[in-house]
N, C-alpha and C positions, 0 to 999 in steps of 0.2 A: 915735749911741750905738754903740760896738764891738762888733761881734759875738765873742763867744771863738771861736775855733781847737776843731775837732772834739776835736782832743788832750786841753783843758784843760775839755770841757764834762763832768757830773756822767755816770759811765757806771752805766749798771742796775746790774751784776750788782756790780761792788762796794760799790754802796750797800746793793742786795739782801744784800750777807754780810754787811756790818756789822750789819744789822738782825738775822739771822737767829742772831750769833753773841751778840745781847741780849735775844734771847728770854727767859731768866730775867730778867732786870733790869728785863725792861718789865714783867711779868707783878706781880712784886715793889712796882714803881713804882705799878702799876693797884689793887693790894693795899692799899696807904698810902692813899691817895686813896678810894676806897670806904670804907674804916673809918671814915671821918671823917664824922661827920653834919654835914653843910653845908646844913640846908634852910633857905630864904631866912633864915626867922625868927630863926637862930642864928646872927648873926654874927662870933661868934668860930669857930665851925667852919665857916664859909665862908672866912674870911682865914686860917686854920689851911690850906687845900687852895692858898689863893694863894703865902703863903708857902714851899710846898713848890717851885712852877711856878717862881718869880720867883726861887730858889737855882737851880737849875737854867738859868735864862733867864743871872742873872748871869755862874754858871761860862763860860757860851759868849760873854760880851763884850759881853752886852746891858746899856744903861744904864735903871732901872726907876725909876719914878713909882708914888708908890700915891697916891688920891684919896681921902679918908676920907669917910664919909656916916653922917648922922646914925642911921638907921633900919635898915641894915645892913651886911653888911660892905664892906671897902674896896675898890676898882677897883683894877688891876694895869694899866698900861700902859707895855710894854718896847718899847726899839727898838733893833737891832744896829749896830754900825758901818756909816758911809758906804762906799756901794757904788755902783758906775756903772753895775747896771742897773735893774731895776724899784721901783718904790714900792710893797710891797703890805704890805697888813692884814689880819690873820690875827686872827678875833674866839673866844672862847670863854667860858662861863662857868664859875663854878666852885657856884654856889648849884643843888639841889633842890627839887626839891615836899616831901619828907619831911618832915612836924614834929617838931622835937625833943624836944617830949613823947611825941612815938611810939615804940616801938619799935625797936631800931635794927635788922637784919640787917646780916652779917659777910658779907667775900667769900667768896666759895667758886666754886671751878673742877670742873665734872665733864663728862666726856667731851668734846665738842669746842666745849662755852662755858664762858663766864665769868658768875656771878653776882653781886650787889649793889643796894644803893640808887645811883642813878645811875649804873653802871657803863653804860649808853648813852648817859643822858640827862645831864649830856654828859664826864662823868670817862674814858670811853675816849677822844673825842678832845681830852681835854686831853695824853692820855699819848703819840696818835699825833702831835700837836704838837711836842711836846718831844724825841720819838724822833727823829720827821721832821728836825728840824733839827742836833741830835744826830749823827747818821748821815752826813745831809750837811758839815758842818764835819769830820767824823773823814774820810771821802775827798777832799775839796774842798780842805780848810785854811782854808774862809772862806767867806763869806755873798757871792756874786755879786749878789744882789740887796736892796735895803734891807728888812727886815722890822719890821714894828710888829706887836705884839702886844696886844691888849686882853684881859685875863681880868677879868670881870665878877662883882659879887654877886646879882643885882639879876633878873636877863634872866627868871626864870620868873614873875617879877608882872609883866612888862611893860617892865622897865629903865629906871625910870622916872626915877633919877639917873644911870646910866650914857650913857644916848642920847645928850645934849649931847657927851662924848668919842668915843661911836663917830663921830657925825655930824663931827666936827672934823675926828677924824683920817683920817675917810673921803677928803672933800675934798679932804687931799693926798695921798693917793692913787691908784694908777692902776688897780688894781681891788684885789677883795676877796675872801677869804676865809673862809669861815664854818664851823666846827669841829661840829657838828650831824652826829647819826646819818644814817648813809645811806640811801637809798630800799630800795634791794638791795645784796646784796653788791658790785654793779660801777655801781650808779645812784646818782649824784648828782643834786642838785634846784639848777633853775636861775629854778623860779616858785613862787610859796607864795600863798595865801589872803590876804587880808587880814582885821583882827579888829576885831570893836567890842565894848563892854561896856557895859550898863546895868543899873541899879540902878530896879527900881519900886515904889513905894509907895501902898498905898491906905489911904485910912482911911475908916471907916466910922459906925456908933453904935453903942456900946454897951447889952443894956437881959437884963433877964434872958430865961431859955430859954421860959419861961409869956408871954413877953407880945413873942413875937415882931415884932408890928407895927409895935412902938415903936424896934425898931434897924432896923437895917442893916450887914449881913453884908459888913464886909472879904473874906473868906476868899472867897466864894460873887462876888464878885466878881474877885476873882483867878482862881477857878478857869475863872468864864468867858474873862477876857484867855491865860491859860496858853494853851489850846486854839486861841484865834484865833493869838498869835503863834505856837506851834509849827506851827500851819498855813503861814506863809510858807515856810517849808523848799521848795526846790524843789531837789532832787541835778542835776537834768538842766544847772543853770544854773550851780549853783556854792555854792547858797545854803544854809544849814545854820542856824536858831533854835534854840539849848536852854535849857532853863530851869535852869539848876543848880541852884540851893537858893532852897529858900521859908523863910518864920517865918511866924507869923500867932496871932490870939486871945490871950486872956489866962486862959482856962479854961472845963472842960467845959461850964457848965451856963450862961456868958454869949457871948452873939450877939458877935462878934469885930469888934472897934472896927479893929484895925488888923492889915494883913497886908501880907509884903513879897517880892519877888524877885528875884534877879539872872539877866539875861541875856547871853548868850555868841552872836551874828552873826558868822559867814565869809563871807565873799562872794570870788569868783576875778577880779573887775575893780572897779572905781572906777565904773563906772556902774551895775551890778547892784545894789552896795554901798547905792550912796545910794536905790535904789528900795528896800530891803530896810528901809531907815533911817525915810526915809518910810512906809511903812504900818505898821512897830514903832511910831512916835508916834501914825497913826493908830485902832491897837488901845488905846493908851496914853489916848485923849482918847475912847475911844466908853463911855459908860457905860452898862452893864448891867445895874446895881443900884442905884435909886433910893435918894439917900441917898447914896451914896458919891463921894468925890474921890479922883483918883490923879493922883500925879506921877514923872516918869520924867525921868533922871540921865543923866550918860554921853557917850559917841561913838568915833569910831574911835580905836585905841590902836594900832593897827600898819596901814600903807598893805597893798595889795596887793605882791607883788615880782612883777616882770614880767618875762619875757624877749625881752630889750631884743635887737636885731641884736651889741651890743657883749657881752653876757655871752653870748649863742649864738657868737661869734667866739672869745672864750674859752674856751670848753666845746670847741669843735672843736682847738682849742691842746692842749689838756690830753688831749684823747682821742688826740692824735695820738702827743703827750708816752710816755705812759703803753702805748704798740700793743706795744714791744719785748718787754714782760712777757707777754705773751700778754693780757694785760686786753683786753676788750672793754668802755671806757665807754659807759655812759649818760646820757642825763640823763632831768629828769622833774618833774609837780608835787606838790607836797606841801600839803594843806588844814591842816597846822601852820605855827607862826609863830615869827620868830627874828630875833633882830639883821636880819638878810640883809634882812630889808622896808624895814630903816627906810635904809642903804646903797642898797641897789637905787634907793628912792625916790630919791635923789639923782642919780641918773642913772651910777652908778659900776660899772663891768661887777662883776656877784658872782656867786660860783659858791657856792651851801651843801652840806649833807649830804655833809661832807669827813670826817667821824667812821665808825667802822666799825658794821657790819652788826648788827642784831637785834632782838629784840620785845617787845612789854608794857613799853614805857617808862612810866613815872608810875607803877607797881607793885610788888607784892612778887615780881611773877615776871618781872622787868626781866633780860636777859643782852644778853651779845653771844656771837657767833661766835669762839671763842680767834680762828682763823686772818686773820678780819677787821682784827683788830686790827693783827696782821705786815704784813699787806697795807697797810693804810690810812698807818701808818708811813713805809712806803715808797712809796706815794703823794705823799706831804706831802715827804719828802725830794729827789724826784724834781721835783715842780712848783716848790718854793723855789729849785732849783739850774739853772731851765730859763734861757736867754736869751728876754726875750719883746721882741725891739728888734722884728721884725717885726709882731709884735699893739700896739706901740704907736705906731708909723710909722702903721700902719692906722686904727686909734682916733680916733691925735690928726691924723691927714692932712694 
């Protein structure tokens, strides 16, 4: 693979100005994209936020695929003209947790953030995306290295129609990148949690509140399983049980026939995982309350993502990439979950938390850091325009 000439490789500080001289334009772009309620559920304003990426993607030469899916909105997968050096994929979604029945809040910028629904999670770095690349073709005149794009509807239930395409396009691939908030402002995440989800159900007898003897109390047996699973919780390990939501009874004054819950397991390896797994079933099959039966649903829905020798190889790349700016990277783990696991699994070097800086994601007091943004921008334009013939001499040896 040719190495380019000092001359002809992507330099800082003119990318740095381009960037710096579309500060209103990004700001404007982050604008559009927040307004739009995209929560998984509403798939017309989740393909409304793609639609906008995928005009943008095309202006710069990229050729686009959309996937349509029955249950929400459609997958975006672009890829730019052939290019003689790297293969990489660059993942992002475009769906929220917000319900469309909900409320909506409006962007708004005050002092040195940005606010909105998604405006971290993850509509900034769809915009440091777009800029990233943007930036780079306005200095460059072209894409040195081949980029696929995936923007998803799908990623915050799980991505449960999308995965088969990330997973494809992963494979040909020479690594990966993941569009996900950052740890800190200068930390990216190169390990994530792995997740499981179950669904348990008990059921019980019904019999009036006067004649207790006669039922068996769904409820009163959940409550005892609540307590033992939230007991596995171990932080020291990696291990975290919560119960999210219960249902149960059928009213005040009748002993509750039937009660139900969902659970949510991280675990930070594949062998904690499955000990976690194991005694979750175990709590699942010990009965407490005579009378009752429960059954329990589920399993892992996202592997662990590991840091593999070849994604720590990459993160040293990119930190090296990025010294000229004065940046100091990081990297780091994150107990959330993202495309990035299901890639990583693959054995595919990834690097996530490539989105900018900020906090209370999943809320009404979700921001990012304005300047994050600029920065992250120019991040993404700086690593798409690196040569990585060296990191992949190494890799593929």
């Amino acid at each position: 693979m040719p190495i380019r000439d000092e001359e002809d490789a992507v330099q800082p500080n003119e990318l740095n100005a381009v960037i710096d001289q579309l500060r209103p334009r990004i700001l404007w772009y982050l604008e559009r994209l927040v307004n739009i309620q995209s929560g998984t559920r509403n798939p017309d304003g989740v393909s409304r936020v793609i639609d906008i990426c995928q005009a943008s993607l095309d202006s710069m030469g990229f050729t686009s695929t959309r996937r349509s899916e029955k249950n929400f909105g459609s997958h975006l997968i672009a890829m730019s003209p052939p290019a003689p050096g790297a293969k990489v994929l660059v993942i992002g979604h475009a769906d929220t947790v917000f319900p469309p029945e909900g409320p909506h809040l409006l962007f708004k910028q005050r002092g040195d953030k940005c606010f909105g629904p998604g405006v971290l999670d993850m509509k900034g770095g769809l915009v440091c995306l777009i800029y990233g690349l943007e930036s780079l073709l306005k200095t460059n005149g072209t894409f040195p290295n081949r980029v696929t794009v995936i923007i998803n509807s799908d990623e915050e239930v799980g991505s449960p129609s999308s995965r088969p395409y990330i997973e494809a396009e992963a494979r040909r691939s020479d690594f990966v990148l993941i569009m996900e908030p950052a740890l800190t402002r200068w930390t990216v995440v190169t390990a994530r949690s792995g997740a499981a989800r179950f669904a348990l159900t008990v059921r019980g007898r019904a019999a009036h509140v006067c004649r207790l003897n006669e039922g068996a109390s769904a409820i009163r047996e959940l409550a005892h399983k609540i307590l033992a699973l939230e007991g596995i919780t171990d932080l020291k390990k990696g291990i975290s049980v919560c119960i999210g939501t219960i249902e149960g009874g059928v009213a005040r004054n009748v002993v509750p026939p039937f009660a139900s819950a969902s659970i949510d397991l991280r675990f930070r390896n594949e062998r904690e995982g499955d000990k976690a797994i194991q005694r979750i079933k175990e709590v699942a099959q010990t009965s407490y309350t005579p009378g009752t039966h429960t059954k329990i649903e589920g399993g892992i829905g996202r592997p662990p993502m590991m840091a593999t020798p070849a994604s720590q190889h990459l993160f040293v790349i990119l930190k090296k990439l990025v010294a000229p700016n004065g940046w100091r990277l990081r990297h780091g783990h994150n107990s959330g979950v993202s495309d990035g696991n299901f890639t990583s699994n693959l054995d595919v070097p990834t690097v996530d938390g490539l989105g900018p800086y900020g906090n209370y994601g999943h809320s009404e007091r979700e921001y990012i850091f304005t300047e994050s943004l600029f920065e992250r921008c120019k991040l993404i334009g700086l690593i798409l325009g690196a040569d990585f013939s060296e990191f992949l001499a190494t890799v593929k040896g």
